[in-house]
C-alpha positions as CSV (number, residue, x, y, z in Angstrom):
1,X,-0.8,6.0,-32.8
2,X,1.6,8.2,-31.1
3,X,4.9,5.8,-31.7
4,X,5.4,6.1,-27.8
5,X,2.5,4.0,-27.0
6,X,3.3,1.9,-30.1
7,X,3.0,-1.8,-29.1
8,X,3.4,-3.1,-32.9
9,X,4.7,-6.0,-34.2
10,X,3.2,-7.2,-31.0
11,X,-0.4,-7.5,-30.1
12,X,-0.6,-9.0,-27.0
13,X,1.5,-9.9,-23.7
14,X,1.0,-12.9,-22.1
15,X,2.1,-13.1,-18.4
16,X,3.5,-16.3,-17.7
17,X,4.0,-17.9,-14.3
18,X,4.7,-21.1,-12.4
19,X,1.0,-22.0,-11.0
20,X,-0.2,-23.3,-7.6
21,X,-3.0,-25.1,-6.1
22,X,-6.3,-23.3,-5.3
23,X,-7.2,-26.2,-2.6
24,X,-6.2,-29.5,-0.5
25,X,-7.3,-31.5,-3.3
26,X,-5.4,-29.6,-6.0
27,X,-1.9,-30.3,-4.0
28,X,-0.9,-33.7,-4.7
29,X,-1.7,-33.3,-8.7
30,X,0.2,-30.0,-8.9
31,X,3.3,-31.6,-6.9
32,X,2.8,-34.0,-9.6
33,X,3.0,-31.8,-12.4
34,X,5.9,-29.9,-11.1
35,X,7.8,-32.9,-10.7
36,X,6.7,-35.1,-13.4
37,X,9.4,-37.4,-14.6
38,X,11.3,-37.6,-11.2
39,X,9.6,-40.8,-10.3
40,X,8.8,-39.2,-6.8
41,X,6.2,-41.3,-4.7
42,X,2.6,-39.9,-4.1
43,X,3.4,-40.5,-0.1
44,X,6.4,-38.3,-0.2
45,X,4.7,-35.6,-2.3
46,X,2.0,-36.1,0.3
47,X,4.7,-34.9,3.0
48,X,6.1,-32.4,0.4
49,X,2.7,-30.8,0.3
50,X,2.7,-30.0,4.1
51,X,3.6,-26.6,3.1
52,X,0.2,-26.2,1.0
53,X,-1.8,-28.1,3.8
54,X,-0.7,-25.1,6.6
55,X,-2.2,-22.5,4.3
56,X,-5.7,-24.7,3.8
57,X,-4.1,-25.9,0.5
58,X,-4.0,-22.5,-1.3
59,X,-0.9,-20.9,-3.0
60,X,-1.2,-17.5,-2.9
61,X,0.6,-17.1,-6.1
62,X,-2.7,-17.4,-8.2
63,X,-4.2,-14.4,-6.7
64,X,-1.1,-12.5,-6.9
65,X,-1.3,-13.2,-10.9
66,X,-4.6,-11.8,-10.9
67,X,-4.1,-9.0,-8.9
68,X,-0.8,-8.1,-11.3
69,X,-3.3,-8.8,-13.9
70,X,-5.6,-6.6,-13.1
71,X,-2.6,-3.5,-12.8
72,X,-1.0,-4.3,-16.2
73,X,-4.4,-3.5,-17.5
74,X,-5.4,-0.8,-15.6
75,X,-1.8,1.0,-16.4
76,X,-2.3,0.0,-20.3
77,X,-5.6,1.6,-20.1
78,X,-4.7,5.1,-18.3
79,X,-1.7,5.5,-21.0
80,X,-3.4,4.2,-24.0
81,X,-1.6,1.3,-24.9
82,X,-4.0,-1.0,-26.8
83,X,-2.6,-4.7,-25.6
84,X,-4.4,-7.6,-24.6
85,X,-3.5,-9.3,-21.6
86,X,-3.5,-13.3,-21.2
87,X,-2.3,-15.4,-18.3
88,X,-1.1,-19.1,-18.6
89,X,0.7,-21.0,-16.0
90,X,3.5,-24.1,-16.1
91,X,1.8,-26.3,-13.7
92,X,-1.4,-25.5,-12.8
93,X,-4.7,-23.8,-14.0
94,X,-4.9,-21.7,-16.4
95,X,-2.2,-23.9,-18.5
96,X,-0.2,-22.1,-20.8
97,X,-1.3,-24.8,-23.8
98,X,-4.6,-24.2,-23.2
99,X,-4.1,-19.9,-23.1
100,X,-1.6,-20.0,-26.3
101,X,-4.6,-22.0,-27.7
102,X,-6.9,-19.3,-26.5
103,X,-4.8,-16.8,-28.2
104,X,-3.8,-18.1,-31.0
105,X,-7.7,-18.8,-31.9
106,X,-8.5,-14.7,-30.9
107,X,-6.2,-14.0,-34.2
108,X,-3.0,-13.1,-31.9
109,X,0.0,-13.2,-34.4
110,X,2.8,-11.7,-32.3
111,X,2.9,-12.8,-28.8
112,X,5.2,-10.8,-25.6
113,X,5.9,-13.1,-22.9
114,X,6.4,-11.9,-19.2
115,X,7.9,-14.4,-16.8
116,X,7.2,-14.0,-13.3
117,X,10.7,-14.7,-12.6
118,X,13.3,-11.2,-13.0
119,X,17.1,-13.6,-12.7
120,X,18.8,-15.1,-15.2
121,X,19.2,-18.8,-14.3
122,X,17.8,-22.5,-16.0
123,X,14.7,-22.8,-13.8
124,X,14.0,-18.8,-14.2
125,X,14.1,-18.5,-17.7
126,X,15.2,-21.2,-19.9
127,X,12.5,-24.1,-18.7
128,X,9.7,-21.3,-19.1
129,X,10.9,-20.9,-22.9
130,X,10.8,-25.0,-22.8
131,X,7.8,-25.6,-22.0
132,X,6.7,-22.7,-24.6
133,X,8.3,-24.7,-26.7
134,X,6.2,-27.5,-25.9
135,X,3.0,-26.0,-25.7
136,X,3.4,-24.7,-29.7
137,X,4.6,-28.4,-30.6
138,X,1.3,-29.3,-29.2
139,X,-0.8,-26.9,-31.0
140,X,1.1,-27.3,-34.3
141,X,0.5,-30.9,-33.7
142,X,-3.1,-30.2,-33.5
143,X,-3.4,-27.6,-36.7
144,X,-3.2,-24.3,-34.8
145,X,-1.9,-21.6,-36.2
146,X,1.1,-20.7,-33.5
147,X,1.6,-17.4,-33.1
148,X,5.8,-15.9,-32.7
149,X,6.5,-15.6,-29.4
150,X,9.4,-13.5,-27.6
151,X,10.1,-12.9,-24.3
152,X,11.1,-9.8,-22.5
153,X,14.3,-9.1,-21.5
154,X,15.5,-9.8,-17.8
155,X,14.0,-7.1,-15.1
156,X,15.6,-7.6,-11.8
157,X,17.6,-3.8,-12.5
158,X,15.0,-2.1,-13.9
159,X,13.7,0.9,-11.9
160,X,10.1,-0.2,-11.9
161,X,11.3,-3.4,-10.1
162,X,14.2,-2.4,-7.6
163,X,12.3,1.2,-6.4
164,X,9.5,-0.8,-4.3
165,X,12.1,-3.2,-3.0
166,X,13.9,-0.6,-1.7
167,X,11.0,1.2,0.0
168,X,9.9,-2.1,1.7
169,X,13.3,-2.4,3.2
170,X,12.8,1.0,4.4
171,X,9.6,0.5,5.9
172,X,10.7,-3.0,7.5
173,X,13.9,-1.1,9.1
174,X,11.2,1.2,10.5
175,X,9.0,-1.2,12.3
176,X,11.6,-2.4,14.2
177,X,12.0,-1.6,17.5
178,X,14.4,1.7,17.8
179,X,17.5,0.5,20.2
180,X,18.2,-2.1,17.3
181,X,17.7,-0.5,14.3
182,X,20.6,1.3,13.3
183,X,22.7,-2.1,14.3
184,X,20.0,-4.4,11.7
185,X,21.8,-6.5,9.2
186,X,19.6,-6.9,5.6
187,X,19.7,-10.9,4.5
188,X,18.8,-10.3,1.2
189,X,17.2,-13.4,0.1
190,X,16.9,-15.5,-2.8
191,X,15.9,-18.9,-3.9
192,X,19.0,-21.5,-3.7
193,X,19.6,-23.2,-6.9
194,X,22.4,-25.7,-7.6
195,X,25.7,-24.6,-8.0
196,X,26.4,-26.0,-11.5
197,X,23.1,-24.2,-12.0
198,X,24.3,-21.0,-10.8
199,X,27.9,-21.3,-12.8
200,X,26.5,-21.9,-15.8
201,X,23.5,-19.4,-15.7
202,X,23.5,-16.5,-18.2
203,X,25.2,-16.4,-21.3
204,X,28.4,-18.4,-21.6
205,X,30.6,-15.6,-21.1
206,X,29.3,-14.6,-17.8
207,X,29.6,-18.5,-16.8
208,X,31.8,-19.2,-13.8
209,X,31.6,-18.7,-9.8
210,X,28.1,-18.2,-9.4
211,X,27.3,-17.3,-13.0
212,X,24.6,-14.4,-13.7
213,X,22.4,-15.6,-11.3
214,X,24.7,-14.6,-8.6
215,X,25.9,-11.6,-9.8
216,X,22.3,-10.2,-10.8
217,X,21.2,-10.6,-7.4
218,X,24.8,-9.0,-5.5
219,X,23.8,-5.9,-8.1
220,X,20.3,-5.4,-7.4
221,X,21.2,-6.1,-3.4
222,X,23.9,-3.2,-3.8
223,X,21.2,-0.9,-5.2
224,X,18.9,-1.2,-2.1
225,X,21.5,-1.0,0.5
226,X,23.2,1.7,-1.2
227,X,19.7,4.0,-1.3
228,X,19.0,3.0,2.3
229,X,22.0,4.7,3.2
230,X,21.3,7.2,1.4
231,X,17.9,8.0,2.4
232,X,18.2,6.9,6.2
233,X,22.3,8.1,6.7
234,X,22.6,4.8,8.3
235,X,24.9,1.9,6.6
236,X,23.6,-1.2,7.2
237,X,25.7,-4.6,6.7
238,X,24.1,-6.8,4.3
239,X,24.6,-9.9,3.0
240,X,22.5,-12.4,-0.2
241,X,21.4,-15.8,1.2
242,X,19.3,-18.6,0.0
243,X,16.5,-20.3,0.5
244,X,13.8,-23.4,-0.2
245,X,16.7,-25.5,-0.9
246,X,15.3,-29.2,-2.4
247,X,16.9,-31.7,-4.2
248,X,19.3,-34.8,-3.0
249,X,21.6,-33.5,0.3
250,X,25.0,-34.7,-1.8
251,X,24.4,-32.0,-4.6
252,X,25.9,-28.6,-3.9
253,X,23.4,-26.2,-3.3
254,X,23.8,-21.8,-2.9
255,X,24.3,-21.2,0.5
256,X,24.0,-20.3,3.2
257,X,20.5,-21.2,3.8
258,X,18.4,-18.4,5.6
259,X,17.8,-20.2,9.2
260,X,21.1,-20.9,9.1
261,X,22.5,-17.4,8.6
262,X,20.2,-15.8,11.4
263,X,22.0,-18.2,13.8
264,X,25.4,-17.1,12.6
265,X,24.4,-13.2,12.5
266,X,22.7,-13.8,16.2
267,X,25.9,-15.6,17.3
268,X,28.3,-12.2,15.9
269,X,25.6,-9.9,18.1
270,X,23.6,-8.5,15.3
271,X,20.9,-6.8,17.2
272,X,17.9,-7.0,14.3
273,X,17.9,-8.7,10.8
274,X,15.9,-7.5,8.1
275,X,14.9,-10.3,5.4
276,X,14.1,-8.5,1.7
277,X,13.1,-11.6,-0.5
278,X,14.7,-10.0,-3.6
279,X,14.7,-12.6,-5.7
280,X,10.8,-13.4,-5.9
281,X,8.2,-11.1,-7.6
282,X,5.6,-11.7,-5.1
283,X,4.8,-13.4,-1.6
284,X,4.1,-17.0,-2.7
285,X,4.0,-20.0,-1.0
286,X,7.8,-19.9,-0.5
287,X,8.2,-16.4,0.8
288,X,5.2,-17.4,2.9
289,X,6.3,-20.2,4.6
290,X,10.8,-20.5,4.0
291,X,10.3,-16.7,5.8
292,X,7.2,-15.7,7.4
293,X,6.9,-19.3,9.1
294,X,10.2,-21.3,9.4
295,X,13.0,-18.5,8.9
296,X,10.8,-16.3,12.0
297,X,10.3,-19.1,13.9
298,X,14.3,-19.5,14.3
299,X,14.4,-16.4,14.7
300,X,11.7,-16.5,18.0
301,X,13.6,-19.5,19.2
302,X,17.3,-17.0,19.0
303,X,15.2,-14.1,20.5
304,X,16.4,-12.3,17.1
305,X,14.1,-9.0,16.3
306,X,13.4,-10.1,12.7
307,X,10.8,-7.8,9.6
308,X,10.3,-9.3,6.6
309,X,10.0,-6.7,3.7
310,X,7.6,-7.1,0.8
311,X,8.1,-8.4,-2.7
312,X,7.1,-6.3,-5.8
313,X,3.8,-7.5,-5.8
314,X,1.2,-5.8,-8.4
315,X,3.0,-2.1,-7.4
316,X,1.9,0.4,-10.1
317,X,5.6,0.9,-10.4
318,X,6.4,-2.6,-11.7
319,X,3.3,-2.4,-13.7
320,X,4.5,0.6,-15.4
321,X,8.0,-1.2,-15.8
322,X,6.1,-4.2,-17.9
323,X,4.7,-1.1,-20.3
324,X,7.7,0.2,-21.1
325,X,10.0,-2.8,-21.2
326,X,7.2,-3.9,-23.6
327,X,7.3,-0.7,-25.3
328,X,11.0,-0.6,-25.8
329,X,11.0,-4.2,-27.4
330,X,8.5,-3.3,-29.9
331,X,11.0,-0.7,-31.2
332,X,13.9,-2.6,-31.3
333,X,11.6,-4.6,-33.2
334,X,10.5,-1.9,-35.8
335,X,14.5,-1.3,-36.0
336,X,14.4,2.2,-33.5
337,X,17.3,2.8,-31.5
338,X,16.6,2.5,-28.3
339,X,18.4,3.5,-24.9
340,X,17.3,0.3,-22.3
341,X,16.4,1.6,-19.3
342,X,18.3,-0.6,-16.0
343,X,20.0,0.3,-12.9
344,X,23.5,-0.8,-11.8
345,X,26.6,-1.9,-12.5
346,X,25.4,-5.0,-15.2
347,X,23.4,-3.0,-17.4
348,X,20.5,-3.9,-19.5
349,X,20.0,-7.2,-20.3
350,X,19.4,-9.6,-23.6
351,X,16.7,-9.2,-25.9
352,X,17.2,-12.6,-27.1
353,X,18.4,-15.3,-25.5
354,X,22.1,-16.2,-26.4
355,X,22.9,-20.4,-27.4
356,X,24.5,-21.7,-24.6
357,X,22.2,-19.2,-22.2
358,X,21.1,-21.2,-18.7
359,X,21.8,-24.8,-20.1
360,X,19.5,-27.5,-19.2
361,X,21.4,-30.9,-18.3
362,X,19.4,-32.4,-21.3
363,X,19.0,-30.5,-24.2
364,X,15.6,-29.8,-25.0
365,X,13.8,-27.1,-27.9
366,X,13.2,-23.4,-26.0
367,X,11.7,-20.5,-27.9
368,X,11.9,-17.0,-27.8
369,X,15.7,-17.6,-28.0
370,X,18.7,-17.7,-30.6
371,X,18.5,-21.6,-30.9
372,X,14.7,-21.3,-30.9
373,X,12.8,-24.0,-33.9
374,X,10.3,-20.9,-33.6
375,X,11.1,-18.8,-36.3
């Protein structure tokens, strides 16, 4: 095998996701799942669930999985890179327990994990390397041979990630009307996480004031407004806001929220406001209904001209991105030198996950990472 399309140690990827209902009946047990140990009430997670309920129950983020699915494949097959493809989710069907089972019993020995989450923060990375931690506990509990398991590296500045964020901003600045365009501001969105979260995501040096998490996403935001000036000649303010805050009102919380920014930006006499959700891979229930449903209804109730530019999605561009992030790992692995491909001022990220990286409140094992029990 040409060592370009070289995949080895590895022999297979496993995408790995957060899972969402598939139906009204599925909502209240997934809620439950994704908030086990909280000692939340099935009424509230009835009213939680609301969300679901408007869309008949269904988060799109299953079919999103499957259609990105379906690309990794097709892109490993036209370039002739021999790697199975597996999909297991935190809280819903397919369970990652039940796929690392799957693999582990197809013979899989060396195991690339792809979160669907491209930022540096607890919930983004470090409580999808817990509950890989958790699933191999189970399975070494129950005999199984556990396959190693490593994660790739960070994405949100790869090319492959930031290239179709930047053309759906350019396509959203084009269906607005034309006597606001060249005034529209880009909220570039992400999802609001604690503060202390924030401060202390990363690796302990880059701790502190909003931590990675808030510097990945000012990079990646800089990198799409500065190539829309570039490619329309027009500079458009910009600024990164939050979204689908929850948790208790007295914890401090990114902001400013997204509803709340369109009333400021309407108030200064911004004419239009593009949203670009750049901290989500693809349009899931969130995106769906913090943006396309809440976030444009304030904006109908300002009389605010607002577009809403797409996610990343299953692009053939991000598919490509997976191949060669997982192509570059492989020969760090076999001990290659290797020039990481990433965009911006931050650079490439970690291969391996430092100790002291996105701290949970209460320790807990992770793999795929320097403290990892995981050999």
């Amino acid at each position: 095998m040409p060592d370009a399309l070289d995949a080895t140690p590895y022999d297979a990827l496993l995408l790995l996701s957060f899972g969402g209902p598939e139906g009204p009946d599925d909502v209240v047990p997934f809620l439950e799942n994704v908030t086990r140990g909280r000692g939340i009430p099935k009424e509230r997670l009835k009213e939680v669930g609301q969300h679901y309920f408007l869309f008949g129950g269904v988060s799109p983020i299953n079919d999103q999985n499957r259609a990105l699915l379906q690309a990794l494949r097709e892109d490993f097959a036209a370039h002739g890179l021999d790697l199975p493809v597996y999909w297991g989710n935190r809280n819903w069907a397919p369970y990652l327990t039940d796929t690392l089972r799957e693999m582990a019993a197809d013979g899989h020995r060396r195991v690339l994990v792809l979160a669907t989450s491209a930022y540096a923060s607890y919930s983004g990375c470090r409580q999808y390397r817990e509950n890989l931690a958790d699933a191999l506990a189970t399975l070494q509990a129950e005999g199984v041979q556990t396959p190693a398991v490593d994660k790739l590296r960070h994405y949100f500045n790869h090319p492959g990630f930031v290239e179709p964020m930047i053309d759906g901003v350019l396509r959203a600045l084009a269906d607005l009307p034309e006597d606001v365009r060249a005034g529209a501001h880009i909220a570039f969105t992400t999802h609001s996480i604690p503060t202390a979260a924030a401060d202390t995501s990363g690796p302990a040096e880059s701790h502190g004031d909003g931590g990675a998490y808030v510097a990945q996403h000012l990079d990646v935001a800089r990198l799409i407004a500065d190539a829309v000036r570039e490619r329309t000649g027009v500079d458009h303010p910009w600024q990164l806001v939050y979204q689908s805050r929850s948790g208790a009102p007295h914890i401090p919380w990114l902001e400013p929220d997204i509803c709340d920014h369109l009333e400021e930006r309407h108030a200064a006499g911004v004419p239009a406001v593009v949203m670009a959700p750049i901290g989500f891979v693809s349009d899931h229930m969130e995106v769906l209904y913090d943006l396309d449903t809440e976030a444009k209804a304030k904006a109908e109730e300002l009389g605010l001209p607002v577009r809403r530019s797409a996610t990343v999605g299953a692009d053939p561009r991000f598919a490509a991105a997976v191949r060669e992030l997982i192509l570059e790992r492989a020969a760090v692995e076999r001990g290659r030198e290797v020039t990481p491909c990433a965009l911006g001022a931050l650079g490439p990220s970690h291969n391996v996950c430092p100790v002291g990286c996105c701290p949970a409140r209460a320790p807990r094992p992770a793999a795929a990472g320097a403290d990892s029990p995981y050999a």
